[in-house]
Biotite code that builds the C-alpha atoms (Angstrom):
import biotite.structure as struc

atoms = struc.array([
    struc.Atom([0.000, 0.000, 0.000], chain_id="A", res_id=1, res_name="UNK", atom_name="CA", element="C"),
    struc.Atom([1.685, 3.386, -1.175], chain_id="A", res_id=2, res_name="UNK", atom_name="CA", element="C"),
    struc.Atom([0.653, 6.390, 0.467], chain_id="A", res_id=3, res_name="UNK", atom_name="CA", element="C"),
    struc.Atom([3.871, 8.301, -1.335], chain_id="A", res_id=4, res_name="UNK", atom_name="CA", element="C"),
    struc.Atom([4.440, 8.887, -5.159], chain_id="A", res_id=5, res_name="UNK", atom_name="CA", element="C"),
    struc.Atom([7.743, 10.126, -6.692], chain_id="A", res_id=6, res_name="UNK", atom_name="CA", element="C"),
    struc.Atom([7.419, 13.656, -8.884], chain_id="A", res_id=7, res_name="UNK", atom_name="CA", element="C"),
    struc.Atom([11.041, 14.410, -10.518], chain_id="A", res_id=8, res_name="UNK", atom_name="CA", element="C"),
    struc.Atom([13.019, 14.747, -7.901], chain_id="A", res_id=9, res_name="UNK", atom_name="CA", element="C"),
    struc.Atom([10.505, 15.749, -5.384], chain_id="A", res_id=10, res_name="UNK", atom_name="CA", element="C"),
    struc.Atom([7.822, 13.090, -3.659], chain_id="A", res_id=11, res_name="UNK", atom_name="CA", element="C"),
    struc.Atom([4.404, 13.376, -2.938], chain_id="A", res_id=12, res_name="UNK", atom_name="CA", element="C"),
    struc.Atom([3.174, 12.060, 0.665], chain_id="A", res_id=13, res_name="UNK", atom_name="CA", element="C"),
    struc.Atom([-1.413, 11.550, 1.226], chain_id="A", res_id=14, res_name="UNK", atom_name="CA", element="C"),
    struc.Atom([-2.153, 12.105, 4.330], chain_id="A", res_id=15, res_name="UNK", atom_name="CA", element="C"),
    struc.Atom([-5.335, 11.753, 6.571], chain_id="A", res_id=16, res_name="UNK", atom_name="CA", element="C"),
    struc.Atom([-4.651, 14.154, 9.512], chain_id="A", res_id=17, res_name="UNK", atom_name="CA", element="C"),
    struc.Atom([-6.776, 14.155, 12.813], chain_id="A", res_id=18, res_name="UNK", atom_name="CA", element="C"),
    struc.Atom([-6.365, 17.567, 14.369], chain_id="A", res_id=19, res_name="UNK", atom_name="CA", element="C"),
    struc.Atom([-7.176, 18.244, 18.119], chain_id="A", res_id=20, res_name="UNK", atom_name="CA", element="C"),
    struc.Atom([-5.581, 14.954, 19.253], chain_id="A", res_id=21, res_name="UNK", atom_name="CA", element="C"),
    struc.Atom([-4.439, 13.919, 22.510], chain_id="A", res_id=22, res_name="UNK", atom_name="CA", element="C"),
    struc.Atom([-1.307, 13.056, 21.030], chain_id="A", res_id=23, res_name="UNK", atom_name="CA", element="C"),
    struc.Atom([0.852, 13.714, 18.199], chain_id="A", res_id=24, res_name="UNK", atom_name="CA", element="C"),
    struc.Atom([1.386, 10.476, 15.940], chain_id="A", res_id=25, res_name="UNK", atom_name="CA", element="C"),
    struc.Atom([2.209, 9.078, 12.293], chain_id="A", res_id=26, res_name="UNK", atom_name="CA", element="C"),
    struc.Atom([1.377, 5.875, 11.676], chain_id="A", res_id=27, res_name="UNK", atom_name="CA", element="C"),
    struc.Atom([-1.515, 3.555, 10.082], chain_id="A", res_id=28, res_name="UNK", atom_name="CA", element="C"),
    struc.Atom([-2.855, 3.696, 7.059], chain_id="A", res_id=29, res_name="UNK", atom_name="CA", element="C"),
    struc.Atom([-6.300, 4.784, 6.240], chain_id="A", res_id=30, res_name="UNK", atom_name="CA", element="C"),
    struc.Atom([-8.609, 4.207, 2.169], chain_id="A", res_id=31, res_name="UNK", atom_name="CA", element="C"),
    struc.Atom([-10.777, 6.035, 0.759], chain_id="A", res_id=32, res_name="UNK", atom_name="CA", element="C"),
    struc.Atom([-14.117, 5.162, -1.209], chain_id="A", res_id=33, res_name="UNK", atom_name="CA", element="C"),
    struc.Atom([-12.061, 5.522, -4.158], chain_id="A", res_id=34, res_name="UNK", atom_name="CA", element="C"),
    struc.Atom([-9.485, 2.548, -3.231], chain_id="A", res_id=35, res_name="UNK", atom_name="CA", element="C"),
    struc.Atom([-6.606, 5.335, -2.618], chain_id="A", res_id=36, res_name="UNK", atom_name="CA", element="C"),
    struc.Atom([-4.314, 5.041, 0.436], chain_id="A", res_id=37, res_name="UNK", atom_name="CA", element="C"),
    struc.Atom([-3.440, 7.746, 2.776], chain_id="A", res_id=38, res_name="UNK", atom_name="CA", element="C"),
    struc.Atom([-0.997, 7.640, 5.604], chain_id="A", res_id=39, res_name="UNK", atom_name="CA", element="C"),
    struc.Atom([-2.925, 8.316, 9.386], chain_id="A", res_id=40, res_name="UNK", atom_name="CA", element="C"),
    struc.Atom([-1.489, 10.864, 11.612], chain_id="A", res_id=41, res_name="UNK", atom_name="CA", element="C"),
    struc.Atom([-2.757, 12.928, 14.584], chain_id="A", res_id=42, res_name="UNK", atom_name="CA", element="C"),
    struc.Atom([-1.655, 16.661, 16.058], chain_id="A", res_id=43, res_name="UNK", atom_name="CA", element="C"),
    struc.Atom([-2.652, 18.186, 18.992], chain_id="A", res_id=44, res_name="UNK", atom_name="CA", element="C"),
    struc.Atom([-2.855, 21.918, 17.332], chain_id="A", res_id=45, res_name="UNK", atom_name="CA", element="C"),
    struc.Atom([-6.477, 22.805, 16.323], chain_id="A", res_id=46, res_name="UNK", atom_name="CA", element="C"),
    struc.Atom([-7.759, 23.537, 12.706], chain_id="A", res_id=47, res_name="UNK", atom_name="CA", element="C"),
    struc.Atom([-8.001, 26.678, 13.251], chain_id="A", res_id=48, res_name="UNK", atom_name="CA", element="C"),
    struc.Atom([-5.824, 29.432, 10.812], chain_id="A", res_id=49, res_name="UNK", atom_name="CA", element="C"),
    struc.Atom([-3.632, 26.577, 9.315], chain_id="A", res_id=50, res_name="UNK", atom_name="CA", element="C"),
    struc.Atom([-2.260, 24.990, 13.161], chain_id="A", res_id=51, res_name="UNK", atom_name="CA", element="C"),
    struc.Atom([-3.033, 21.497, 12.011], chain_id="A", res_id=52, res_name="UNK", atom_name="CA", element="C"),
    struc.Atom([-0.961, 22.304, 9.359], chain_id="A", res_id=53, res_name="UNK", atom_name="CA", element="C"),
    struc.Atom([1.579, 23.720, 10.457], chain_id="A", res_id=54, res_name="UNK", atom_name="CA", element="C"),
    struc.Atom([1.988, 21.033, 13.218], chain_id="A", res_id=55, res_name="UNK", atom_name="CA", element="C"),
    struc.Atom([1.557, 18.322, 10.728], chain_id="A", res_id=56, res_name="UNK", atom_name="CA", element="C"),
    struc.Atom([4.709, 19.902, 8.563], chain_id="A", res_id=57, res_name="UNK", atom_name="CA", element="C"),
    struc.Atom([6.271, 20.163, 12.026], chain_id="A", res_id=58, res_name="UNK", atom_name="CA", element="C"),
    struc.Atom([5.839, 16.084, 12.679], chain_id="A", res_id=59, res_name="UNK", atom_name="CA", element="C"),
    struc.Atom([6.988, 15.073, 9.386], chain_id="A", res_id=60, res_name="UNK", atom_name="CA", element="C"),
    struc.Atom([9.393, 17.169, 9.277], chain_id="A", res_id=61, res_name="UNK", atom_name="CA", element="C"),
    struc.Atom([11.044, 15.676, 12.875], chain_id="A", res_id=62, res_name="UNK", atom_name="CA", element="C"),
    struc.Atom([9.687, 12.063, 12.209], chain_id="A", res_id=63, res_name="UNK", atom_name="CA", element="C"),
    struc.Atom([11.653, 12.206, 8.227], chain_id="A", res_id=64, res_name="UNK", atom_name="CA", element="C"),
    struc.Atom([14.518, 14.269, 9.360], chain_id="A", res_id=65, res_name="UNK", atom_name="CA", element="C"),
    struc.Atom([14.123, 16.684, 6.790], chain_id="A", res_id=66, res_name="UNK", atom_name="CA", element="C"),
    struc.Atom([13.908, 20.682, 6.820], chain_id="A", res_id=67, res_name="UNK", atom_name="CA", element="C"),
    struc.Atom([10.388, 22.067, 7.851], chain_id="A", res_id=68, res_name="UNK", atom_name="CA", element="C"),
    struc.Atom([10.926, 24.619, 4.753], chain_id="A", res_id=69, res_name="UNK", atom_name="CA", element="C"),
    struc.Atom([11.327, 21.754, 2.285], chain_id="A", res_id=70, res_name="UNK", atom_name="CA", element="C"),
    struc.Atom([8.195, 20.145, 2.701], chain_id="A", res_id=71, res_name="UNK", atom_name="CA", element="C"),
    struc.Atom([4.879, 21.631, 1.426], chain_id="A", res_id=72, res_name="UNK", atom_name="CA", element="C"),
    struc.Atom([1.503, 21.444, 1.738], chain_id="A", res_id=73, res_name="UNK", atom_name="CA", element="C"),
    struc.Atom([-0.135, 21.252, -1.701], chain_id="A", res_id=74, res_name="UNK", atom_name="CA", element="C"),
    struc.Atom([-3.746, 20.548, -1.320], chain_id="A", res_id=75, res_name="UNK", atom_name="CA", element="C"),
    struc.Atom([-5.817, 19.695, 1.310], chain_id="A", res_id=76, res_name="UNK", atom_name="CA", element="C"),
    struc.Atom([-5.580, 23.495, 3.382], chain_id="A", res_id=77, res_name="UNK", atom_name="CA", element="C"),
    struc.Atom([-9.556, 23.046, 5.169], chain_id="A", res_id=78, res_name="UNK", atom_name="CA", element="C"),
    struc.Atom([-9.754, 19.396, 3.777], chain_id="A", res_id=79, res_name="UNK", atom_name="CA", element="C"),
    struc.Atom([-8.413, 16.267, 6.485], chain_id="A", res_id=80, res_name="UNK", atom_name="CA", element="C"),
    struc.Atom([-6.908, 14.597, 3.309], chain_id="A", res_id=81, res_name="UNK", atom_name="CA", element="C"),
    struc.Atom([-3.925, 16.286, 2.406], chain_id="A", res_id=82, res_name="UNK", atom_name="CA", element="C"),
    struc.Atom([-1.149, 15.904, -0.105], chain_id="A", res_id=83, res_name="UNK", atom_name="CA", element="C"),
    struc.Atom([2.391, 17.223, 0.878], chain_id="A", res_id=84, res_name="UNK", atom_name="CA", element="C"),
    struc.Atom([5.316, 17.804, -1.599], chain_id="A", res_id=85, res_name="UNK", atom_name="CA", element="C"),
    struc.Atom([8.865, 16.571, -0.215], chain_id="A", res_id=86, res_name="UNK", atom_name="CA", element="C"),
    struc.Atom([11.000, 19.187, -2.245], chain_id="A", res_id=87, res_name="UNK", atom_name="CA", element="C"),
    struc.Atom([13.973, 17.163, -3.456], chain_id="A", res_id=88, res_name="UNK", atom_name="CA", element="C"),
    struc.Atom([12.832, 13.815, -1.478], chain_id="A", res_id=89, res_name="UNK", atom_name="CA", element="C"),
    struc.Atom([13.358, 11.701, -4.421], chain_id="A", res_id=90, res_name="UNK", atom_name="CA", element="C"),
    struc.Atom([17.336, 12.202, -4.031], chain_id="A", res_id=91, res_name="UNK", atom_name="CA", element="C"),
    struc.Atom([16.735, 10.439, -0.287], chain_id="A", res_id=92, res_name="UNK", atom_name="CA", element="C"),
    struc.Atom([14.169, 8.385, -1.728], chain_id="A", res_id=93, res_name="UNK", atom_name="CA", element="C"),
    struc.Atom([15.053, 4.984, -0.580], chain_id="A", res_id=94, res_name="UNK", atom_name="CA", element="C"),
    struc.Atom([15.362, 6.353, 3.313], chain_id="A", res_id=95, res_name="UNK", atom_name="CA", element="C"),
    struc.Atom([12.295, 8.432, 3.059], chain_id="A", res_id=96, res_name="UNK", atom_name="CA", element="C"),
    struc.Atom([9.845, 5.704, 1.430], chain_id="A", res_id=97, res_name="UNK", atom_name="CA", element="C"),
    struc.Atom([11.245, 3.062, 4.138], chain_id="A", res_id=98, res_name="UNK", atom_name="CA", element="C"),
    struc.Atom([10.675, 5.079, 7.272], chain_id="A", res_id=99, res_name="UNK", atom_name="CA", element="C"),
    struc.Atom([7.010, 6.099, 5.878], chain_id="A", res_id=100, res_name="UNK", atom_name="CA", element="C"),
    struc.Atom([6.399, 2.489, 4.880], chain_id="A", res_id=101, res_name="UNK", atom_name="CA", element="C"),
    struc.Atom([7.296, 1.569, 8.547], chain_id="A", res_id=102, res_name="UNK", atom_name="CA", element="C"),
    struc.Atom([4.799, 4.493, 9.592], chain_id="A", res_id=103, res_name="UNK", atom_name="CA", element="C"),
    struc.Atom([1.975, 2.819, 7.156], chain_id="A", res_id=104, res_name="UNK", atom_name="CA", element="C"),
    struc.Atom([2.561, -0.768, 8.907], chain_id="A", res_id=105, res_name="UNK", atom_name="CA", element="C"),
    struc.Atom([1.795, 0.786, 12.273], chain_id="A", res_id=106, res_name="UNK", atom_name="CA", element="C"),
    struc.Atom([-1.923, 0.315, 13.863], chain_id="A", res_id=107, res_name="UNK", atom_name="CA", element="C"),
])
């Protein structure tokens, strides 16, 4: 199940984000009525003037290792399904796609 797709040499990461969480966490795997795949994850911050977002770039960011300014949110701004651009992931594609595999194998 692929929750991440490769564009040049940037990737693109679905994600199903739960604001207002009691905890901050990547990891599961959640499909839509369409059959596509989008990875789970959970912030505390509220959806309120982009916070969920921001604390969602914030958790990847950490979780990936990767700068906060490199990874973008492309759709998705008032929507809990969002896609996320990587900027220049594909170049660290092999260590990128196996730690968010090991997030999507998580329950």
């Amino acid at each position: 199940m692929r929750v991440w797709a490769q564009a040049g040499d940037d990737l693109i990461l679905s994600v199903r984000l739960t604001p207002g969480s009691s905890q901050e966490a990547l990891g599961g795997a959640w499909t839509d009525e369409k059959g596509a795949h989008w990875l789970s994850a959970r912030v505390r911050a509220v959806p309120e003037k982009g916070r969920a977002n921001v604390a969602l770039i914030a958790l990847l960011a950490k979780g990936l290792d990767w700068p906060k300014g490199a990874i973008l949110l492309e759709s998705g701004d008032t929507n809990r399904l969002k896609r996320l651009r990587i900027i220049g992931g594909g170049s660290a594609a092999a260590r990128l796609t196996a730690i968010i595999e090991h997030w999507v194998e998580k329950t």
